[in-house]
C-alpha positions as CSV (number, residue, x, y, z in Angstrom):
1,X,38.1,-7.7,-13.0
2,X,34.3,-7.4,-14.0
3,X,32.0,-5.0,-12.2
4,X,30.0,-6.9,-9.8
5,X,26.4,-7.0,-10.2
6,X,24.4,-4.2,-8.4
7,X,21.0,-6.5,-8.0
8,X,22.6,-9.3,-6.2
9,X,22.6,-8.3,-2.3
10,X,25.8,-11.2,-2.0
11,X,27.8,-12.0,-4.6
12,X,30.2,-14.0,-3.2
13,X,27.1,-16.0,-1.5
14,X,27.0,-15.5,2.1
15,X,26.3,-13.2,4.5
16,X,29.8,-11.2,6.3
17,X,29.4,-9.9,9.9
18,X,31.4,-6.6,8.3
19,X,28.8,-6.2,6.0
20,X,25.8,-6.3,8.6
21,X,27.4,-4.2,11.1
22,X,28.0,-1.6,7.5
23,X,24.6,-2.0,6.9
24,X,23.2,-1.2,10.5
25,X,25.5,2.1,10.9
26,X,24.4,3.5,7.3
27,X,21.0,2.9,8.3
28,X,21.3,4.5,11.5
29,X,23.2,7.7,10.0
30,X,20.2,7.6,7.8
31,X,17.4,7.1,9.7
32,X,18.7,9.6,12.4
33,X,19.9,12.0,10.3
34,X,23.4,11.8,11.9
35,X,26.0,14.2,10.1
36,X,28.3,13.0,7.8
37,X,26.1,9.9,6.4
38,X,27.5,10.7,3.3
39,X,30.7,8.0,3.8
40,X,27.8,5.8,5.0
41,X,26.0,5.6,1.9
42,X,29.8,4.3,0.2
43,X,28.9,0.8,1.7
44,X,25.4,0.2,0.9
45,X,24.6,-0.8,-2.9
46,X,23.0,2.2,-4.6
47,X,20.4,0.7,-5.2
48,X,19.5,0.2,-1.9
49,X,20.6,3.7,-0.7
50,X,18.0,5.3,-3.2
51,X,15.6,3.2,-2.2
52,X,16.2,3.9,1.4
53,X,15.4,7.4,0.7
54,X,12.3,6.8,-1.1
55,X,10.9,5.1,1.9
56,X,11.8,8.3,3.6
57,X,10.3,10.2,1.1
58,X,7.2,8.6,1.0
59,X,7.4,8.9,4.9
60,X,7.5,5.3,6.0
61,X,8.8,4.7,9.8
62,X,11.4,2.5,9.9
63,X,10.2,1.5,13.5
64,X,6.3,1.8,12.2
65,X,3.6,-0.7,12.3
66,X,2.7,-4.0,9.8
67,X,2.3,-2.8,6.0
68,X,-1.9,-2.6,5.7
69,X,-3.9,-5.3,4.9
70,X,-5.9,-4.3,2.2
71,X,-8.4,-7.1,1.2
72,X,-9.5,-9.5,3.2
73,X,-12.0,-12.6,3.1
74,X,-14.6,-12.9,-0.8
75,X,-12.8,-9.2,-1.6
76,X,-9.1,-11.0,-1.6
77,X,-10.9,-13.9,-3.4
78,X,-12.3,-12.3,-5.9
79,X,-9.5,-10.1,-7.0
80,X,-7.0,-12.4,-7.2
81,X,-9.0,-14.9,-9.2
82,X,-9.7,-12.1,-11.9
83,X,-6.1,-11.0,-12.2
84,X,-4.3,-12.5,-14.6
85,X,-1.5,-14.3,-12.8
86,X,-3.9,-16.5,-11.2
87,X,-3.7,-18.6,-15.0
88,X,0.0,-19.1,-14.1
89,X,0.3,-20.2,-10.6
90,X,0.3,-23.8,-11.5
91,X,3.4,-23.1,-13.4
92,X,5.1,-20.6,-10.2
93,X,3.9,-23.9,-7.9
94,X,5.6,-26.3,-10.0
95,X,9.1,-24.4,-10.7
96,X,9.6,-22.8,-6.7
97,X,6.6,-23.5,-4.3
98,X,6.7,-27.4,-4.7
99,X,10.4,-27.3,-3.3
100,X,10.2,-24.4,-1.3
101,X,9.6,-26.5,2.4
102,X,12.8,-28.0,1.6
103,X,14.5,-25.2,1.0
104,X,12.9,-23.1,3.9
105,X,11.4,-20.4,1.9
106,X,8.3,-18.4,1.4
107,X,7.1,-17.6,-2.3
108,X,5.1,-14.5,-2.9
109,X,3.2,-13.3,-5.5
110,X,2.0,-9.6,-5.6
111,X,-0.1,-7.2,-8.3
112,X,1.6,-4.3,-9.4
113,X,0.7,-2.5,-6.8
114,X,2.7,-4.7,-4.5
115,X,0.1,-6.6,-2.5
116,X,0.4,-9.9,-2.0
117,X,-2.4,-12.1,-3.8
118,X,-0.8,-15.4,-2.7
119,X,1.5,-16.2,-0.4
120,X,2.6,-20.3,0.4
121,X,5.7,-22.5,1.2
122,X,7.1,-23.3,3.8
123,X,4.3,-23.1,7.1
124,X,6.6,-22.6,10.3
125,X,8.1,-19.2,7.9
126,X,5.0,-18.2,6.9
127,X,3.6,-18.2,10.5
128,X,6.2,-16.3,11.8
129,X,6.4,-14.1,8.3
130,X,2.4,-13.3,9.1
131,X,3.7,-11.3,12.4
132,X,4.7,-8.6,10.2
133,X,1.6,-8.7,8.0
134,X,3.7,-10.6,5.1
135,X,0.4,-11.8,4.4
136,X,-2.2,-12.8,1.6
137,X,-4.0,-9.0,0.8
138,X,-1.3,-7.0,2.7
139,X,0.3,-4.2,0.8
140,X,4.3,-4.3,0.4
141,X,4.6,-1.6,-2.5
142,X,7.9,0.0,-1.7
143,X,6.0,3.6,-0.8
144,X,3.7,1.8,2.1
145,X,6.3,-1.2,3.7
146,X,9.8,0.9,2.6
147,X,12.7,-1.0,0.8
148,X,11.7,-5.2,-0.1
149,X,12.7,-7.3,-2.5
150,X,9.1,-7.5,-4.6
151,X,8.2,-3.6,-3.6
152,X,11.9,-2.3,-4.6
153,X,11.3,-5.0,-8.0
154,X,8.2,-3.0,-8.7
155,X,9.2,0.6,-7.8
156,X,12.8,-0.3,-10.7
157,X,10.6,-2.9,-12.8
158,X,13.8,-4.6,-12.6
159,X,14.5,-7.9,-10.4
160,X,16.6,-7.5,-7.0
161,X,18.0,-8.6,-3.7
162,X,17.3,-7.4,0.0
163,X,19.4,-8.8,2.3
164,X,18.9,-8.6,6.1
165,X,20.2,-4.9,7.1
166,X,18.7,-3.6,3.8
167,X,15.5,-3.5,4.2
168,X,14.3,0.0,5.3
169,X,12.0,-0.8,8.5
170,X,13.9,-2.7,10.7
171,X,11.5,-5.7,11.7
172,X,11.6,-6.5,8.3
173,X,15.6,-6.7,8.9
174,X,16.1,-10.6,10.1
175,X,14.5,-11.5,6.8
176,X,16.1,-11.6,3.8
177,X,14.5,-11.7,-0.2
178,X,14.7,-12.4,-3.5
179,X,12.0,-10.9,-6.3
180,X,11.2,-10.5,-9.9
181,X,8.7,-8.3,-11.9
182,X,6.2,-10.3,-14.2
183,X,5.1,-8.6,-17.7
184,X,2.5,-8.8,-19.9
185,X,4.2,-10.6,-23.2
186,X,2.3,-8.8,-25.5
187,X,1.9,-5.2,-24.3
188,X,4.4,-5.0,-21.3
189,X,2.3,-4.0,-19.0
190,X,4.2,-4.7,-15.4
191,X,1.1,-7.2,-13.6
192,X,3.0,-7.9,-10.1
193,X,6.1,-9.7,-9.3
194,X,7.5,-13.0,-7.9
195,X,9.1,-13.2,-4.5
196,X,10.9,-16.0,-2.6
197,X,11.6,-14.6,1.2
198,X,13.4,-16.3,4.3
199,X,16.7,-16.4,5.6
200,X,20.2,-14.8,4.4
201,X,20.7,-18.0,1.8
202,X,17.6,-16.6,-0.2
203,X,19.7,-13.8,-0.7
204,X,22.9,-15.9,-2.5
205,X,23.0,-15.4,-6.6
206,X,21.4,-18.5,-7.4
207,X,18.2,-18.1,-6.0
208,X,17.7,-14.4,-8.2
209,X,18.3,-16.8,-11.0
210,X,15.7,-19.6,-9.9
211,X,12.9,-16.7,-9.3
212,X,14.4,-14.9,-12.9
213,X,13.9,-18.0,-14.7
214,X,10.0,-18.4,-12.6
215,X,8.7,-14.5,-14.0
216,X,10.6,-15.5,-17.4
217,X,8.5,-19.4,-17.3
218,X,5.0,-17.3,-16.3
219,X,5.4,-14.8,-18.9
220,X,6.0,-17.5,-21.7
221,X,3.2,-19.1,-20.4
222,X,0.8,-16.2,-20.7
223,X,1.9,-15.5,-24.5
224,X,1.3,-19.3,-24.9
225,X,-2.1,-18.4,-23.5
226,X,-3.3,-15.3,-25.2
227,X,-2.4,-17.3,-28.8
228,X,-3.4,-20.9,-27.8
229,X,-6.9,-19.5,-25.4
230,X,-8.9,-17.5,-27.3
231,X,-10.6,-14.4,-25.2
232,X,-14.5,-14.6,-24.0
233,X,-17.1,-13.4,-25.4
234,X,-17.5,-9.6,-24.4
235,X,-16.0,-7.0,-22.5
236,X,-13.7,-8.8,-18.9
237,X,-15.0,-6.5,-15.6
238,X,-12.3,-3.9,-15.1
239,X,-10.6,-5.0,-11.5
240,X,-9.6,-1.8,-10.2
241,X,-8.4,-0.3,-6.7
242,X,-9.1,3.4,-5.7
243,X,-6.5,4.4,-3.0
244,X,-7.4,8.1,-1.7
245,X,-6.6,7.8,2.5
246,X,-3.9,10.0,3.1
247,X,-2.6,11.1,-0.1
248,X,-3.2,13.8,-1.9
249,X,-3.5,11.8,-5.3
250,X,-5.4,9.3,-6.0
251,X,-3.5,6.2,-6.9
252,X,-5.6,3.8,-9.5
253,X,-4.8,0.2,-9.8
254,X,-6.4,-2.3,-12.5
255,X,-5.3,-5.7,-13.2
256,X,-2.3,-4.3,-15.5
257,X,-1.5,-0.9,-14.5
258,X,-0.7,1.6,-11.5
259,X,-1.8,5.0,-11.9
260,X,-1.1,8.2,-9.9
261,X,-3.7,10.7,-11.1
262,X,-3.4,14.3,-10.9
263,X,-5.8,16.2,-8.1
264,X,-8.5,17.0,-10.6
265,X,-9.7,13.4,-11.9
266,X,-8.2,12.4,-8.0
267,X,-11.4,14.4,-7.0
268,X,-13.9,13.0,-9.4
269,X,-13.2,9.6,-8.9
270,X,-13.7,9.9,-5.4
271,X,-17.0,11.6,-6.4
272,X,-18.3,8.8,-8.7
273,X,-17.1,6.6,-6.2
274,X,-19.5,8.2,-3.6
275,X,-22.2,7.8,-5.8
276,X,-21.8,4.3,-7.1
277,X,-21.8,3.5,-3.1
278,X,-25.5,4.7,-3.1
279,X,-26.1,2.9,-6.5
280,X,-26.1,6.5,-8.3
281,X,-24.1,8.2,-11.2
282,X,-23.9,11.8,-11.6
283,X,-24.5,14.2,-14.3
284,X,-22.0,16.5,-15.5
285,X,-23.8,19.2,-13.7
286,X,-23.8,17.7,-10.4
287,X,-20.2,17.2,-10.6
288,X,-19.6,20.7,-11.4
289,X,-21.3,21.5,-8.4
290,X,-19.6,18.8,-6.3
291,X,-16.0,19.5,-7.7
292,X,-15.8,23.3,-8.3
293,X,-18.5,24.9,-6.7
294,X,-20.2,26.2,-9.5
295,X,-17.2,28.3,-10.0
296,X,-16.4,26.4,-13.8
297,X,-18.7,25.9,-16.7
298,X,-20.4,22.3,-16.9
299,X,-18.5,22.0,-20.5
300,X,-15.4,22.3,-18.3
301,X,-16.4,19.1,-16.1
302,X,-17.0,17.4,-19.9
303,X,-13.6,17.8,-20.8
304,X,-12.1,16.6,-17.5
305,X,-14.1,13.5,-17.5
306,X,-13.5,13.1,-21.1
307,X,-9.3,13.2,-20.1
308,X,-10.1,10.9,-17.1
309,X,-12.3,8.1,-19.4
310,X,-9.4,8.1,-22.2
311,X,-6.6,8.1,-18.7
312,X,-8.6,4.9,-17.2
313,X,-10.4,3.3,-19.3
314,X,-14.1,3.5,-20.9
315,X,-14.1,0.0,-19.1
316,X,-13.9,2.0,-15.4
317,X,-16.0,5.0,-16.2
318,X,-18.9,5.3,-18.1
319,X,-21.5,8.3,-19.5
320,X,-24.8,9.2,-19.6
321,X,-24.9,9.7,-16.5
322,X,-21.1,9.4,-15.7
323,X,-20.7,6.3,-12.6
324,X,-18.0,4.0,-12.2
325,X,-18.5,0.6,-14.3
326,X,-17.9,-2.7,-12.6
327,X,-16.2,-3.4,-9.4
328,X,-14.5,-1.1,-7.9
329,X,-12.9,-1.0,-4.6
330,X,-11.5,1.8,-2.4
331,X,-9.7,2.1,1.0
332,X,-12.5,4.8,1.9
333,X,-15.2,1.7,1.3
334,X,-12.8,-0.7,3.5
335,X,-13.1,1.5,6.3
336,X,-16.9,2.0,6.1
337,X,-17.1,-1.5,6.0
338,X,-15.2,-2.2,9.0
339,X,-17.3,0.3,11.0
340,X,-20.3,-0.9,9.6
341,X,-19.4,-4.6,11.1
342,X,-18.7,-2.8,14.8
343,X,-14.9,-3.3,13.9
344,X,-13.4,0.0,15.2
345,X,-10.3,-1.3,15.5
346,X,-9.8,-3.2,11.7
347,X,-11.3,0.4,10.5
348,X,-8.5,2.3,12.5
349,X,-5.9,0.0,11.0
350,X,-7.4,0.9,7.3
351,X,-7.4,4.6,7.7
352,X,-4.6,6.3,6.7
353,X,-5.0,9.9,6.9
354,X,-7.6,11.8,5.6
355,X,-9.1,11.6,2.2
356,X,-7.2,13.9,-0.2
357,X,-6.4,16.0,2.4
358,X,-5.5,18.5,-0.1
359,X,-8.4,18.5,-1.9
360,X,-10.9,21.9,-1.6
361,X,-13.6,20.3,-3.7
362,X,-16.9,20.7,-1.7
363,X,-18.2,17.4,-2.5
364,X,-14.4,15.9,-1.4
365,X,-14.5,17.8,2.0
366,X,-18.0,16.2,2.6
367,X,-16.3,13.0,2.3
368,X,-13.8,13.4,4.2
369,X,-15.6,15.0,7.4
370,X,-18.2,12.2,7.2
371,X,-15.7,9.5,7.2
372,X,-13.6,11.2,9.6
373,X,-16.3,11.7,12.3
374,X,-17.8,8.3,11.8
375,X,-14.3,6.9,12.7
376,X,-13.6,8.8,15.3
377,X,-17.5,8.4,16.6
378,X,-16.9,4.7,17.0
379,X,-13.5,4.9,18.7
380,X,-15.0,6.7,21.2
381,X,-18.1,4.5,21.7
382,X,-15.7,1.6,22.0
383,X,-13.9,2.6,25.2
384,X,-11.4,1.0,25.0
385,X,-7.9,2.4,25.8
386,X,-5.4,1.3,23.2
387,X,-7.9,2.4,20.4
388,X,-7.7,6.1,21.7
389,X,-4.0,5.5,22.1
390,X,-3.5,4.7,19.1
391,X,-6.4,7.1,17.7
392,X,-4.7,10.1,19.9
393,X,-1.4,9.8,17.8
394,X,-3.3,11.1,14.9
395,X,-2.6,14.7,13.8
396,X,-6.3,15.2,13.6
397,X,-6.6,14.2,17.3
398,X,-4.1,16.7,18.6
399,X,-5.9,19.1,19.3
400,X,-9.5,16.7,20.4
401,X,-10.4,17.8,23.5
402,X,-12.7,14.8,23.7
403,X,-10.3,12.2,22.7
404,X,-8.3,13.0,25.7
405,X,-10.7,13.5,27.8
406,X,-12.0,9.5,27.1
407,X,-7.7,8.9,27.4
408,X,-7.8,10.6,30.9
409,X,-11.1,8.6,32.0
410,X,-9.9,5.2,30.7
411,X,-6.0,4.8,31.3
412,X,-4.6,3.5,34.5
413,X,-1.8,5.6,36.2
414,X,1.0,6.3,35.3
415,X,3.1,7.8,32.2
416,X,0.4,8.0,29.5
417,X,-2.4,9.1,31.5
418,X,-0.1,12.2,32.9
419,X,0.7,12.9,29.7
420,X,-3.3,12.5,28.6
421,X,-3.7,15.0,31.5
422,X,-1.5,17.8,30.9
423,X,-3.0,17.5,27.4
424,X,-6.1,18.1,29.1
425,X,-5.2,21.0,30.7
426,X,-3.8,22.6,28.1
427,X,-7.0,22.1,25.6
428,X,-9.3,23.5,28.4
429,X,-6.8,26.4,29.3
430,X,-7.0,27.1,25.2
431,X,-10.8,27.2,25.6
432,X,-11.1,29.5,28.5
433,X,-8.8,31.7,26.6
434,X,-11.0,32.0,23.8
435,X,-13.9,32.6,25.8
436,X,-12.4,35.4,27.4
437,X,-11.4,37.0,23.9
């Protein structure tokens, strides 16, 4: 009897009640750390058991909030139209989108970071879809939204099925997904993947096959391209992504690849990215000053930025002085921007965590206490009592005397203002201790 295939969530083509009652107790056992989940694990693919615990790993909450929403509005617009599957949508429109109303599906397509660039098909799905942020500029790589069909396709560079119970957070669960990764034909770069989401039949054999056959159609049509089209004139603007809000390296996304960088060139990107925001490059000096203190030799900073330059690109960062070339967008800028609007609440949503939190570089830690203040600056001037909810679940709000304070002032009786009291008391029972020491 031939093994069965481990990327096709049901082989036989439909859904079993056995296997979704499996599914929900080796998720619990997982997610609640029950012992004995070992058996467990014996029922779920592999493949979806290791992802599982990669979502863990990367600390996603299988009961947490929407995946981000990353870019929004001429951002969005702009990104998308420079990447380079926008020159294939025609063809992913004409081989699943046109039918895809019919068949009650939703078709994705992400970068390779897993955010989705477009997202069409069937309306009444895709309203309901956009509940959970499955939505055009909203992030689903596997290590923000936990196990999907086109984040897990990314995370494997391999195509793959998510049924129902599979996915890791569990309003994700009634859905079910099929996805494929899309290559560049002539270096093999991995530039985002294909997705057709919806109920348990997207999840039957054939419809890996019809999304298969769509990344195998867009990638013939991009080597008919590149021979057929010849390139502009000059140097394309790099489009790149700088993620640095709660991680402690910086992860680097152009058209083509996903980088995680090491702490060092984490911490001068951020830097350069500083400066570009005031229209300003840095010399190698300054940067020695900004990232080590003074503590290493200005040839030192040379060499790093020489690693980082041949690492990203000459097309990202340029010399004399070094600043970042072209545009180049960052969660730390998304934030500013949403404060900048009076949007508290969009710039709350965007934060998360603290830039490079583990990061000692002076210039770094400047960055990070400015953003940080001005964020939590505006949630307090908005008053309003589900943004310091939400703001007082932080870790950097624990121990905020003023954040509970404004909770205590502004929430109605009951549960969460007792709690927001008792916090209270013990933050101003900490001071007076200190004073008397």
């Amino acid at each position: 009897m031939p093994a069965l295939n481990p990327w096709l969530a049901l082989p036989d083509g439909g859904p079993s009640p056995v296997l979704a009652r499996r599914l929900r107790a080796a998720h619990e056992s997982l997610v609640t750390q029950v012992p004995g989940d070992a058996p467990a694990a014996g029922h779920v693919r592999s493949v979806v058991w290791d992802s599982w615990r990669r979502s863990q790993d990367s600390g996603v909450d299988p009961d947490g909030t929407a995946p981000p929403v990353d870019l929004l509005d001429d951002d969005l617009l702009s990104y998308r139209a420079a990447h380079p599957l926008a020159a294939v949508m025609p063809v992913i429109r004409r081989l699943l989108v046109a039918d895809a109303e019919v068949d009650r599906m939703i078709v994705a397509v992400t970068d390779a970071a897993g955010r989705m660039l477009w997202v069409e098909g069937d309306a009444r799905l895709r309203d309901r879809a956009a509940g959970m942020h499955f939505v055009e500029g909203a992030s689903w790589g596997e290590d923000v939204a936990g196990t999907n069909a086109p984040g897990t396709a990314l995370a494997l560079d391999h195509a793959v099925q998510i049924y129902g119970g599979e996915h890791f957070r569990r309003p994700v669960q009634p859905w079910s997904c099929s996805a494929a990764p899309v290559h560049d034909p002539n270096t093999g770069a991995l530039l985002g993947a294909i997705d057709v989401t919806g109920g348990d039949h997207v999840a039957s054999p054939h419809v890996l096959t019809l999304v298969r056959a769509t990344a195998a159609a867009a990638e013939a049509e991009l080597r008919w391209m590149s021979r057929h089209d010849p390139a502009p004139a000059g140097p394309r603007p790099a489009v790149v992504r700088l993620e640095v809000l709660g991680r402690d390296r910086a992860r680097l996304t152009t058209s083509t690849t996903v980088q995680e960088l090491s702490l060092r060139h984490s911490e001068l990107l951020v830097l350069l990215a500083e400066a570009a925001a005031r229209g300003e490059g840095r010399t190698a000096e300054q940067l020695a000053a900004e990232c080590h203190d003074g503590a290493a030799a200005t040839v030192t900073v040379r060499a790093e930025l020489s690693r980082l330059r041949r690492l990203v690109g000459g097309d990202v960062v340029g010399s004399r002085p070094y600043r970042l070339l072209g545009p180049v967008r960052s969660d730390v800028e998304e934030v500013r921007a949403q404060l900048t609007r009076g949007a508290p609440a969009a710039a709350l949503d965007r934060y998360r965590g603290p830039l490079l939190p583990g990061s000692r570089a002076p210039g770094v830690r400047v960055a990070r206490a400015r953003l940080a203040d001005d964020l939590r600056g505006a949630v307090l001037a908005a008053g309003r009592p589900d943004l310091l909810l939400s703001y007082s679940e932080r870790p950097e709000a624990a121990e905020d005397l003023a954040v509970w304070q404004a909770c205590l002032a502004l929430l109605p009786p009951g549960g969460r203002r007792n709690a927001a009291a008792a916090q209270v008391q013990r933050l101003r029972a900490g001071v007076r201790g200190a004073a008397r020491r």
